[in-house]
C-alpha positions in Angstrom: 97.4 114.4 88.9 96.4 111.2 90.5 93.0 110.7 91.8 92.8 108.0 94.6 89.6 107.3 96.6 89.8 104.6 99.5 86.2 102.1 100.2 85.6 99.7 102.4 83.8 96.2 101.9 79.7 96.4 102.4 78.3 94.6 105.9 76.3 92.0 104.5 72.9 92.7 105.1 73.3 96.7 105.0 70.3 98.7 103.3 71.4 101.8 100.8 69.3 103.8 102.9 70.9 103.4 106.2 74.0 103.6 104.5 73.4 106.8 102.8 71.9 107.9 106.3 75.0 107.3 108.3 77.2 109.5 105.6 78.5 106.7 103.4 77.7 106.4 99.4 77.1 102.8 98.2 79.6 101.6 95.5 80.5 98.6 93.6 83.8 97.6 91.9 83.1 95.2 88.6 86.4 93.0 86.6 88.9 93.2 89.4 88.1 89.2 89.7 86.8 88.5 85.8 83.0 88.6 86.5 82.8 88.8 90.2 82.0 92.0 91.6 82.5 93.1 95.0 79.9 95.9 97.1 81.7 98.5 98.4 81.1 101.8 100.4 83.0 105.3 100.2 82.4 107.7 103.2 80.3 110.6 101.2 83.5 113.8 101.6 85.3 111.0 99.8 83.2 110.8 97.0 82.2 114.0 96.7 86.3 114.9 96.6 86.9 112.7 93.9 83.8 113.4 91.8 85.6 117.0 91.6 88.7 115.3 90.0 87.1 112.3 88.0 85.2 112.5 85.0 82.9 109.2 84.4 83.8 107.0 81.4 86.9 108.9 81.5 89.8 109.0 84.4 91.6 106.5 85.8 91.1 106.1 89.8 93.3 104.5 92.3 91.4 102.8 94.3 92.3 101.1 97.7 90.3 98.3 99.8 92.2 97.8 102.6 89.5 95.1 104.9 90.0 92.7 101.6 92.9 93.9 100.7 92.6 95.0 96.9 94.2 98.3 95.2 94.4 99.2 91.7 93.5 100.9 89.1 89.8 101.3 87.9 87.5 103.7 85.4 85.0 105.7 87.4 82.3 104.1 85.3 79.1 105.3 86.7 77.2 107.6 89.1 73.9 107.8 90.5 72.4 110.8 92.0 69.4 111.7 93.7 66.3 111.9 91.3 66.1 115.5 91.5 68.9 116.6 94.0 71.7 116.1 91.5 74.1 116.3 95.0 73.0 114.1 96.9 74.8 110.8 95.7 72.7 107.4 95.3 75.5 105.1 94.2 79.2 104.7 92.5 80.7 101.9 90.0 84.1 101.3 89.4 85.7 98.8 86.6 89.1 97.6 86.8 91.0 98.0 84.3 93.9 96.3 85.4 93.2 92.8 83.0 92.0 95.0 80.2 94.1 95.3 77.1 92.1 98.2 75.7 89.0 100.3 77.6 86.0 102.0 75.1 85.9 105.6 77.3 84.2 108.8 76.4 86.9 112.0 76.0 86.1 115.4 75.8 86.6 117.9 72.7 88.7 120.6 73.4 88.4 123.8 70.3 91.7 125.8 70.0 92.4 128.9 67.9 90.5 131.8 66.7 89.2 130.2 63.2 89.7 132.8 60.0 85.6 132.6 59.6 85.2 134.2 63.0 87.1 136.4 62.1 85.1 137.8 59.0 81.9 137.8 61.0 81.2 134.2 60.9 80.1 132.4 64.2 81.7 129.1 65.4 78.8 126.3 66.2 80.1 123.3 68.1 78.0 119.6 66.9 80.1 117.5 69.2 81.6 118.0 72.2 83.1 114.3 72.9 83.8 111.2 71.2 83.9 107.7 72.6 87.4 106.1 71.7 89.1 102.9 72.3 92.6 103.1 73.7 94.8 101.0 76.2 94.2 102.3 80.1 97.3 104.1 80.1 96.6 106.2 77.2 93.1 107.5 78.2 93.6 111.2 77.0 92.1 113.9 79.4 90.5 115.5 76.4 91.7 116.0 72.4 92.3 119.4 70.9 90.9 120.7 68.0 92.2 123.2 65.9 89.7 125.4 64.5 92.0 128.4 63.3 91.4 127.7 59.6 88.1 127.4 59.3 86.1 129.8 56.6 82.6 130.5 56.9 80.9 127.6 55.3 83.0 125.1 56.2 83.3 122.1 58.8 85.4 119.7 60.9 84.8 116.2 60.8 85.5 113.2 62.6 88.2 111.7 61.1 89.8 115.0 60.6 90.8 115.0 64.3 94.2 114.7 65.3 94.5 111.7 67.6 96.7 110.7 70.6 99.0 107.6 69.2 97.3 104.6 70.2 93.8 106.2 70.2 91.2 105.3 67.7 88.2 106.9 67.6 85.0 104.9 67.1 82.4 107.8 66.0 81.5 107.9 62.9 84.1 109.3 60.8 81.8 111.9 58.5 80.1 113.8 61.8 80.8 117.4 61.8 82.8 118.4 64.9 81.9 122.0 64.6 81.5 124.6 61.8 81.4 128.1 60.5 77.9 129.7 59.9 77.1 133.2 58.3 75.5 135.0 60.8 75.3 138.3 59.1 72.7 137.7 56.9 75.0 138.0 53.6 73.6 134.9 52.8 69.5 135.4 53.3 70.7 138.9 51.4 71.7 137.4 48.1 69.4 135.0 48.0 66.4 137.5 48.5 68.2 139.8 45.6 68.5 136.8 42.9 64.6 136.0 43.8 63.9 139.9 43.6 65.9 139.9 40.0 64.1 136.8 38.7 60.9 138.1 39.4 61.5 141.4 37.6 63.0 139.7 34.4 60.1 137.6 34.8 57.9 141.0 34.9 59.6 142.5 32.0 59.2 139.4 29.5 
């Protein structure tokens, strides 16, 4: 799916305020000109649209200026909200990406499969639930799958155990657990109560 959003070019002089006020959102669009940037606004059903379809750091937007005229491709690279009414948007960034040989974006993990520790009564705790990664603009992955189905109790994912996208390097460090396997029966607090209880009552009978 292709997420497009149109803006227009900020009246000089215009105050966020009265913008917001009038039903437009304040934007800004950085690297489309190396490192000019250009003040833009986006009528607010427009932004809140594409803020259902874009993540930040993470998809690609078309966007279109058509009082300069500029279109092209750009990371939705920031959003500001209202201090404490998260819907009510403050202001929107956009990068270009359109000069850029390779972005640094954030992607989202995505755990597949029932894992073989679940199974046996074990419970699945997630560590991380995205990576920052470094790819070219056109392979920007929605979100990478991991799959959890052999995991035991006691055991972990890491980092570099993920299986990447081709041209997608992950820049995380590579020994972070992902997610693992706890026991969550108690088996564990069990046997370890038992060995104590057995020392102490060798230790008794000496």
């Amino acid at each position: 799916m292709e997420v497009t959003v149109e803006c227009q070019k900020r009246p000089e002089g215009s105050k966020s305020r009265a913008l917001r006020r009038s039903g437009l959102v304040p934007a800004v669009l950085y690297g489309h000109k190396g490192a000019e940037s250009i003040d833009l606004t986006v009528e607010a059903k427009a932004a809140e649209t594409l803020l259902k379809q874009a993540a930040v750091n993470n998809t690609l937007v078309q966007v279109s200026i058509p009082d300069i005229p500029w279109n092209g491709k750009a990371l939705l690279r920031e959003v500001q909200t209202h201090p404490w009414k998260s819907k009510q948007l403050y202001h929107i960034s956009f990068f270009s990406v359109a000069a850029q040989e390779s972005l640094q974006v954030t992607v989202p993990l995505n755990l597949v499969g029932e894992p073989v520790g679940v199974k046996e009564g074990g419970v699945l705790e997630q560590m991380l639930t995205e990576v920052q990664v470094q790819c070219a603009p056109d392979k920007i992955p929605e979100a990478i799958d991991v799959d959890v189905s052999n995991l035991d109790v006691g055991t972990n994912l890491q980092v570099h155990e993920l299986v990447l996208p081709e041209g997608v390097a992950v820049l995380a460090d590579s020994e972070q657990t992902v997610c693992a396997i706890v026991d969550s029966s108690g088996a564990v607090a069990d046997r370890a109560a038992a060995g104590e209880a057995e020392a102490g009552a060798a230790a008794t009978e000496s």
